[in-house]
N, C-alpha and C positions, 0 to 999 in steps of 0.2 A: 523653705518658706511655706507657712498654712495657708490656705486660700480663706480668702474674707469671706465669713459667713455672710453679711449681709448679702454675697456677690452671688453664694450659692443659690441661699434660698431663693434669692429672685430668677433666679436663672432656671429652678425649678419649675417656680410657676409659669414663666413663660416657655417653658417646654411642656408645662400641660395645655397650655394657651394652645400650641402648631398640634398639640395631639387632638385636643376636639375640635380645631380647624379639619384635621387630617379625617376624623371621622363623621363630620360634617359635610366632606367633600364627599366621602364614599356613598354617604347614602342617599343624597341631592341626588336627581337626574341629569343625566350626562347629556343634552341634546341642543344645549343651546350655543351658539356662536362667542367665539371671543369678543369682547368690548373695545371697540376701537375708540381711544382715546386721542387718537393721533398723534406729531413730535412730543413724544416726553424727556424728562430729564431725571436722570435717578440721583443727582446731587444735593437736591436746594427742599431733601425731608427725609425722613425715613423710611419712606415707599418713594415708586416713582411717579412723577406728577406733571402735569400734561403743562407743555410750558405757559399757554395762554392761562394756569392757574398760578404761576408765579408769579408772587410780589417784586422779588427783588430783580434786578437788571442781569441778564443774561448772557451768555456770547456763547456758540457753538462753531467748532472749527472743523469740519467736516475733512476724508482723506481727499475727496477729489480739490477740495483747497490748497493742503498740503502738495499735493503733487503741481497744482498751478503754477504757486509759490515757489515751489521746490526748495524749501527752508530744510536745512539737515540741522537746525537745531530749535529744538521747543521754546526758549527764549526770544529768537528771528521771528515768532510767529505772534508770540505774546507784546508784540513791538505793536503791532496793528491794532488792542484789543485797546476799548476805551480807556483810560484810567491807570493804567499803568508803564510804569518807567524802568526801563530795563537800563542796569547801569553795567558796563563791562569792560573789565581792567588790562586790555587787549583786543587779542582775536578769536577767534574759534577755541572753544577748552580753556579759554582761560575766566578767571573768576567771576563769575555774574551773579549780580543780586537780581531781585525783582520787587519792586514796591508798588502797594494798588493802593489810591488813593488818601495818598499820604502816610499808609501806615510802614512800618518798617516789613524789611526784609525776612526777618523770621514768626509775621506775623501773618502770613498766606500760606496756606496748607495748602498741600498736594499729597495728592492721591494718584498711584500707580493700581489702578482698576482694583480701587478700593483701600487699598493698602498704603497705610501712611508712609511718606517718603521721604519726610522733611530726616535732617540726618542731627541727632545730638550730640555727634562728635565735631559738627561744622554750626556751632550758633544755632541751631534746631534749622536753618537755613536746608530751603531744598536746593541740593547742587545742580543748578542748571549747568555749569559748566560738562558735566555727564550728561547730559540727557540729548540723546538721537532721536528723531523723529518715523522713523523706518516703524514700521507695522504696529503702527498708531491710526485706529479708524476713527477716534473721534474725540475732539477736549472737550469738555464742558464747562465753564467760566460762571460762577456764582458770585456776584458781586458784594457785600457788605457783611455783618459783623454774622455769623455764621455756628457761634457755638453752641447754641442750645440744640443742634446738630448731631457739630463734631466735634465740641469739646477743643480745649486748648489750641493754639497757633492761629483758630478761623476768626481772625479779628477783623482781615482788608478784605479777605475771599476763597475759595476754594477751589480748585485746579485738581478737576479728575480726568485721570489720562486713563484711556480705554483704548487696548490693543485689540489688533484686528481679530476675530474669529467669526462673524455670520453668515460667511462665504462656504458656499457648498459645494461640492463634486470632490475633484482630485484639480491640484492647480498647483503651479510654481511663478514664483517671480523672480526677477534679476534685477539689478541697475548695477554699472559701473561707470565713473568721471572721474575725471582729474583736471588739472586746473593751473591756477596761478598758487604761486609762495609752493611749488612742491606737491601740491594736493590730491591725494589720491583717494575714493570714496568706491565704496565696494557694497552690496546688498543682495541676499538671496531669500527667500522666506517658501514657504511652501504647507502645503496640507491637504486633507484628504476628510471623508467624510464616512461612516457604514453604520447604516442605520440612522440610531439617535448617536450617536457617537460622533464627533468632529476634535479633532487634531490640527493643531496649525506648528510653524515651529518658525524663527527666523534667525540673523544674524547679519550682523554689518559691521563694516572696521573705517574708519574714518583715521588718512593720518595726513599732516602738515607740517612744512618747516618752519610755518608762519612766517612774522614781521616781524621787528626790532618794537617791543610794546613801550620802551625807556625813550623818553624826550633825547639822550645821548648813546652814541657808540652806536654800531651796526650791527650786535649779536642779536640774532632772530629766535625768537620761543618760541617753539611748536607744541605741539599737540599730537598723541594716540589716544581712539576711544575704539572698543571693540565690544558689541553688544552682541547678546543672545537671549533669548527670548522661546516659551514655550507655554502651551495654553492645551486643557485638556475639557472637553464638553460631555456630559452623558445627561440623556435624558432618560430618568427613569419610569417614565408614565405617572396618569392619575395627577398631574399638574407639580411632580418631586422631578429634580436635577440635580445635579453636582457639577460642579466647575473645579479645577485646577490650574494654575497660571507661576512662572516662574521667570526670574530674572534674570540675569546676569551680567553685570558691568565691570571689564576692566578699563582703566584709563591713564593717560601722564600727563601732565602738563608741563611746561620748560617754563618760568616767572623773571623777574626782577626784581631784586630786594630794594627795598629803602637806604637810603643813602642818612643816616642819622646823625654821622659828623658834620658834614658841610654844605649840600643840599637842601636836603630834608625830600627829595625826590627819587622816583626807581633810578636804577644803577643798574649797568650790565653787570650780569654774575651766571656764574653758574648752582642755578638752587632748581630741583622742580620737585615736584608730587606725584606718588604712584597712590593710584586713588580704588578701592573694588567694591564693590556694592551687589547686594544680593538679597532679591524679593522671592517670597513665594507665599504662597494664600492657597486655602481651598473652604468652599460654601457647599451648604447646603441649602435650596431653596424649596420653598412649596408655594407655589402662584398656579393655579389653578383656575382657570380661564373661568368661569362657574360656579366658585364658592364665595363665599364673605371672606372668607377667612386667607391670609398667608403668611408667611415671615420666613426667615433666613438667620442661616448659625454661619458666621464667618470666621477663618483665624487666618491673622496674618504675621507677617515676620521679616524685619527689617536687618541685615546685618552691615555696617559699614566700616571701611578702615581705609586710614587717611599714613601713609609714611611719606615724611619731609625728609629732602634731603637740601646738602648744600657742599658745595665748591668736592664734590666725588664723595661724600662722608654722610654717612647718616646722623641725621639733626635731631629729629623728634616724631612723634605718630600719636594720633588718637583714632579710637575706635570706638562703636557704639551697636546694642542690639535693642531692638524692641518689639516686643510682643505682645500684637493684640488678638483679644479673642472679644465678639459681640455678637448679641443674641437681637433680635426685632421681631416684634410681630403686629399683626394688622389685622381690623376687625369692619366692615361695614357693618352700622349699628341701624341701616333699612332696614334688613332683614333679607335682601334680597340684590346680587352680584350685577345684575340690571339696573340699578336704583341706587346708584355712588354718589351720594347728597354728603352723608356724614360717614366720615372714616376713625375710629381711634387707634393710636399707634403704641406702641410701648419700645424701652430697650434698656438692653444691660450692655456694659463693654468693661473691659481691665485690660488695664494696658502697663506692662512691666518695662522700664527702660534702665539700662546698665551701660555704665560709662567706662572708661579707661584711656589714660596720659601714661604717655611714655618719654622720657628724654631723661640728659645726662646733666646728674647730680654734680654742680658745683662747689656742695659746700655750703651754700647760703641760701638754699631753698630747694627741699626735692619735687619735679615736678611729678615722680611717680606715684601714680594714685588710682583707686576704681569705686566707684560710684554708683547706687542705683537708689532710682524711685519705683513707687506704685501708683496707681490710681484707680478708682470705679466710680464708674459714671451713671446715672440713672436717668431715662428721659421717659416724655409722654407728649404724645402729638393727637392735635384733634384738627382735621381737614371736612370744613363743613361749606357748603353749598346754600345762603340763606336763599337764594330766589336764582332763577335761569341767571348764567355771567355773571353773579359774583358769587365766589369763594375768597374764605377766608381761612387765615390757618393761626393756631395759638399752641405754640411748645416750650418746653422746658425744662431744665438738666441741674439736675446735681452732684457736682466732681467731690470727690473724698478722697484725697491726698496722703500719701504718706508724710511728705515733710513740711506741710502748711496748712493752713485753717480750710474748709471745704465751702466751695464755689457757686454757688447758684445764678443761672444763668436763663435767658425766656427770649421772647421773639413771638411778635403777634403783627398779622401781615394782611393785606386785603387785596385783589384783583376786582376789577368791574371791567364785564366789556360794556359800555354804554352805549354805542352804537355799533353796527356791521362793521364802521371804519375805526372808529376810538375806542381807545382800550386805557384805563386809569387803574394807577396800582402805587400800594404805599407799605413801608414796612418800618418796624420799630426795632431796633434789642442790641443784647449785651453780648459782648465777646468777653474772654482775658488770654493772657499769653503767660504759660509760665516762666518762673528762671531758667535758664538753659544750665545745663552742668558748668560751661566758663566761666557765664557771670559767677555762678556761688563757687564755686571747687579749682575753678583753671590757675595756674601757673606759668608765668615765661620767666625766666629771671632779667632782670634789669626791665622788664615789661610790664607785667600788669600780675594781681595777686587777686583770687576771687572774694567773693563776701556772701557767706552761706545764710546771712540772716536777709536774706533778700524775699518779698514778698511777689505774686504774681501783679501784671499789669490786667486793669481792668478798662472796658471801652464800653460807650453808651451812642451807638446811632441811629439815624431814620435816614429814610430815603422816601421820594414821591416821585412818581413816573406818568407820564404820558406817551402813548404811542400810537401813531396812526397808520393806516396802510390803503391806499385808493388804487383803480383800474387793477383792479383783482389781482392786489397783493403787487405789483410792479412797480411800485412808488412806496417806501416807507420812512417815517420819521418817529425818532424816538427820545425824547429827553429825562434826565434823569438827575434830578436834585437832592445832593446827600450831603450830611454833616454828623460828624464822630467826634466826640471828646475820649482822651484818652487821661487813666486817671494811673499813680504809681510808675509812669515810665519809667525804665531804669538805663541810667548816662554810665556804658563801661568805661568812660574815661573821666573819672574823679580821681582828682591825686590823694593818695594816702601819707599823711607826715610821718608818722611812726613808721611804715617801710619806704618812705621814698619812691611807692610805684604807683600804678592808677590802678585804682579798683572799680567794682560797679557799686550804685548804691542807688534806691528810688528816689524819684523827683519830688518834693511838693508840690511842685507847679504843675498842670495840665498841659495837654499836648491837643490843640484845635485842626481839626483837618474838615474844609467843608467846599462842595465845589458842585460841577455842571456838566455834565456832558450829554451829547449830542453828536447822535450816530444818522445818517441819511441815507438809500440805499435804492438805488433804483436802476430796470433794467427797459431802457429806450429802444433796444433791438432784443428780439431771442437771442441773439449770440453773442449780446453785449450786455456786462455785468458793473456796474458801479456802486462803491462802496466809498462815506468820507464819511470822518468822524472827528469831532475837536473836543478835548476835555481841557476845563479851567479849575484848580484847583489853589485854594488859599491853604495853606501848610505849616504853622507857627505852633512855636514854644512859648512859654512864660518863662523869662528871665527871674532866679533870683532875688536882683537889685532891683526889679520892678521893666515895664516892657515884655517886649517879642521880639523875636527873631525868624525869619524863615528859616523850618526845617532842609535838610542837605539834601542833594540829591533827588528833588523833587520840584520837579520843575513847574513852572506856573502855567504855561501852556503848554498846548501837544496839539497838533493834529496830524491826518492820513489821508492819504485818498487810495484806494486801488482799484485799477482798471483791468476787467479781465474779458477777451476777445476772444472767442471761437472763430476760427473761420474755414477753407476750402473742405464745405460738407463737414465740418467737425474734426475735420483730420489734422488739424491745427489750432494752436491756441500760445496767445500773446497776453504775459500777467504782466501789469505795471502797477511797482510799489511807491510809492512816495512817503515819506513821514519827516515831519515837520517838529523838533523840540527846541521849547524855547529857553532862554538863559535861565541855570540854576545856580546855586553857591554847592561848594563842598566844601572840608577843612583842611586845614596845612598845618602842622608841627613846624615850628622853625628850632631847627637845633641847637641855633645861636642865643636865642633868649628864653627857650623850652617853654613859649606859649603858642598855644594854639589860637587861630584864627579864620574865618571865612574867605573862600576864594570864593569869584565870580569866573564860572563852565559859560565858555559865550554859546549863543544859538546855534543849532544847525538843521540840514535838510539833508536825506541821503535819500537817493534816487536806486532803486533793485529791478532790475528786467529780466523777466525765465520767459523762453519761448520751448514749445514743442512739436515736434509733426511725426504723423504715424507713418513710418514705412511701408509696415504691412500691418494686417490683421494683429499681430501679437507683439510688434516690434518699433517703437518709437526713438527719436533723434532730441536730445533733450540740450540746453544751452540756458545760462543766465550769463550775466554781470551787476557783479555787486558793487554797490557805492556807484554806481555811473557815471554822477560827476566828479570822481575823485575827491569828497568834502576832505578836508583835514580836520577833526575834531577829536575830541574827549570826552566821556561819559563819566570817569573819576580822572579829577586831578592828576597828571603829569604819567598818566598811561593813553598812550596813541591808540586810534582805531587801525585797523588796516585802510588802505585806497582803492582803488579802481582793481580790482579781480574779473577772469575771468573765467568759465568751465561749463565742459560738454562733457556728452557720454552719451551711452547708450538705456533705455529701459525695455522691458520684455513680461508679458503678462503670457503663461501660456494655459489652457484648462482641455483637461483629460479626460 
């Protein structure tokens, strides 16, 4: 494959762009201090940008959260963030989606420290059901339509996971527990420091019998997940670094198929998925505490493979790789690294994605096949400062497709702080979501047949925010009013007359998601932390024949509250989770009259308690229980949650 000249040349210019950045810096004087911006976020532009200048709604998940929590899965954690519905078809490992704010599940990117994650062998879906939380120092949550960014999938928001490495010396970690359903949880991570050089390295293996996830029988589906993880730092002076960072995920999950003759609900069976997955990236950056100038050359690299299995036999498999590579660069147009009023940004990226289905030819439709697309994106960011407290920001991107018409996409966003305590911020813009290899290409036989002339889904939203925070920052309130139209949805489940199966095809009708949320947070004692949040969302389609319907799986209400307690001198600490969803619809197949239909998911509340105390200096006693009150509920139709769990163990921080 040639590479796209337009992808070159630009990529040229903006490598002469970091080279008179580069020689800019050298011959500036070196004597002035770094610029304290304070919390930034490197997600929500293409530099990083201090969060009181973001427009849109926020969340940051910090490690000492994580360890409060003690969530071993990044999905457990995304339960508490405003606006989103975590739906999951079992227990631990087993299949989770995640929807923000109405929009679907393959419509929120994730980024593994940078690196796109979502998987195109899985519905462009990021498989949360893989994802461990172990030597993850930080999320960063970007709420609303996000493309003029990141280009395809950031329609609901953007989810960058950032593994640990800012830790200095020589140091090791531990944790081991085990539990209820069988559960045995292991972690060691470690690294070292010399020089500008820092190394970290981890791994954890997670495995369960689990629960019986089927309304009937007693056969329990468990779960293996075994992560490893590896991150490489050099700093080369003169304000240049290199990073390295790499993956590694094996996993299984044990499932329950659908029952299509007589139910139309899971069924004990023996079917599971061996699932692997493998990231690796390396940058180069020049951020030079003292010049105008910086940018960064990224490449990243997704590999994943999916093999199904059923009753001891091999079923079917799909696979997917993708490769990006993206160039950025950054200009203060003051004249002067003191004087961050006006920023202009630029970038190129090409992102190559190649597909492949594997399963066994019936005769009436082969589902083997391999698939790829291209794409180059072009963007331009201008971050300007009209007067003290407000900044404003105006960007914009245009995708070039290999197999559809090319995309233009913008986002124009505003911050005020208006007073010491209030802070007002509003944003405007366009997402789209491409076809996923399924919808156009996929095969199951007796199942669904794809349709390649499928067009991308495009979306148009704003958001308006207020946020307050009194007795210096101990008390905050933040609301946040957003509304998206989504244009081209595409329904994978259209029946086809000429083959008898459901295919996808776009909607004419529009898809309205518009709603409210409201996060409160305040802390009454130094060792007492409180956090509630309730999101309302309105979630509707346009019928066809005329009307709405509420969207599935998206519930109308939500709220949280968590309670987090320090106490003897700090040497203990008591998190209480609460979370509150209220009644949603999902769909049902009935096999008897082969239409589909809405079911009504009744409400639920599931109550999570983790306590810890430090035995010694390096050595902690850790303990939760999950579900507390034993709810009995469903997040998809006719798969069980687990009940009342419990699990302890040990944790161990040690430095050299």
């Amino acid at each position: 494959m040639y590479p796209n000249l337009n992808c070159v040349r630009a990529a040229c210019l903006l490598s002469g762009f970091f080279v008179l950045g580069a020689q800019a810096q050298v011959n500036e004087p070196d004597d002035e201090a770094p610029l304290d911006l304070g919390e930034t976020v490197v997600t929500a532009a293409l530099t990083p940008l201090a969060v009181n200048d973001v427009a849109a709604s926020v969340t940051i998940i910090t490690r000492e959260q994580i360890e409060q929590k003690q969530a071993r899965y990044l999905s457990d954690l995304l339960r508490d963030v405003p606006g989103f519905a975590v739906s999951q078809s079992g227990g631990p490992g087993a299949l989770t989606q995640v929807r923000v704010r109405g929009t679907e599940a393959n419509q929120l990117l994730v980024l593994i420290d940078g690196i796109r994650a979502n998987d195109p062998a899985g519905a462009d879906e990021f498989q949360f059901a893989y994802a461990l939380t172990d030597d993850i120092e930080r999320i960063e949550i970007v709420r609303g339509p996000q493309s003029a960014t990141w280009g395809s999938d950031a329609v609901g928001a953007v989810v960058n996971i950032i593994r640990r490495r800012d830790r200095t010396g020589s140091w090791v970690n531990g944790r081991a527990e085990g539990g209820s359903f069988g559960t045995v949880d292991l972690a060691a991570s470690g690294g070292f420091s010399a020089g500008a050089t820092r190394v970290t390295a981890g791994v954890s293996h997670y495995d369960t019998d689990g629960t019986n996830i089927s309304r009937q029988g007693d056969e329990k589906d468990g779960s293996t997940n075994t992560t490893a993880d590896l991150g490489v730092d050099v700093g080369l002076g003169q304000g240049w670094a290199l990073r390295f960072t790499g993956r590694h995920v094996e996993a299984e999950n044990e499932f329950d198929g659908t029952d299509f003759v007589v139910t139309g609900l899971p069924i004990d069976g023996d079917q599971y998925t061996e699932a692997e997955r493998n990231y690796l990236s390396g940058e180069a950056r020049f951020e030079p505490a003292d010049s105008r100038w910086s940018g960064n050359a990224f490449v990243g690299w997704t590999d994943t493979d999916n093999q199904n299995y059923a009753f001891g036999a091999w079923d079917s498999a799909t696979g997917a790789e993708v490769l990006e590579a993206r160039l950025r660069g950054s200009v203060l147009l003051d004249g002067a690294a003191d004087d961050q009023q006006h920023r202009l940004s630029a970038g190129i990226d090409r992102i190559d994605s190649d597909f492949s289905q594997r399963g066994i030819d019936y005769g009436f439709g082969n589902p083997n096949q391999d698939q790829s697309t291209d794409q180059t994106g072009y963007q331009l960011e201008y971050i300007g400062q009209l007067f003290e407290g407000f900044t404003w920001t105006a960007s914009g991107r245009y995708d070039d497709f290999s197999d559809w018409d090319a995309i233009t996409t913008w986002k124009v966003a505003a911050s005020h702080q208006v007073t010491d305590i209030v802070r007002a911020r509003g944003s405007v813009g366009t997402g789209f979501k491409a076809p996923t290899f399924t919808e156009r290409f996929g095969f199951y036989p007796d199942q669904f047949i794809g349709n390649p002339g499928l067009v991308p889904e495009e979306s148009t939203g704003w958001e308006v925010g207020l946020e307050a925070r009194w007795l210096d920052g101990d008390l905050g309130l933040d609301v946040a009013w957003f509304d998206q139209v989504l244009e081209n949805e595409i329904d994978g489940f259209v029946f086809d007359p000429d083959t008898f199966l459901y295919t996808a095809a776009n909607r004419d009708a529009d898809s309205d998601r518009s709603g409210l949320e409201v996060v409160f947070d305040a802390a009454p004692l130094e060792s007492l932390l409180l956090d509630l949040h309730y999101t309302y969302l309105d979630a509707s389609e346009d019928l066809p024949g005329g009307g709405t319907q509420r969207e599935v799986r998206r519930p109308r209400h939500q709220a949280g509250l968590t309670a987090n307690w320090a106490f003897g001198d700090g040497r203990g600490n008591l998190n209480l989770d609460i979370d509150y969803t209220g009644e949603q619809y999902d769909v049902f197949y009935d096999p008897a009259t082969f239409v589909s239909s809405q079911v009504k998911l009744d409400a639920y509340t599931v109550v999570d308690l983790a306590a810890s105390w430090r035995l010694t200096r390096s050595l902690e006693l850790i303990g939760r229980v999950d579900n507390l009150g034993d709810e009995d509920y469903e997040e998809v139709y006719g798969y069980t949650r687990p009940g009342r769990a419990f699990y302890g163990g040990l944790r161990g921080r040690f430095d050299f």
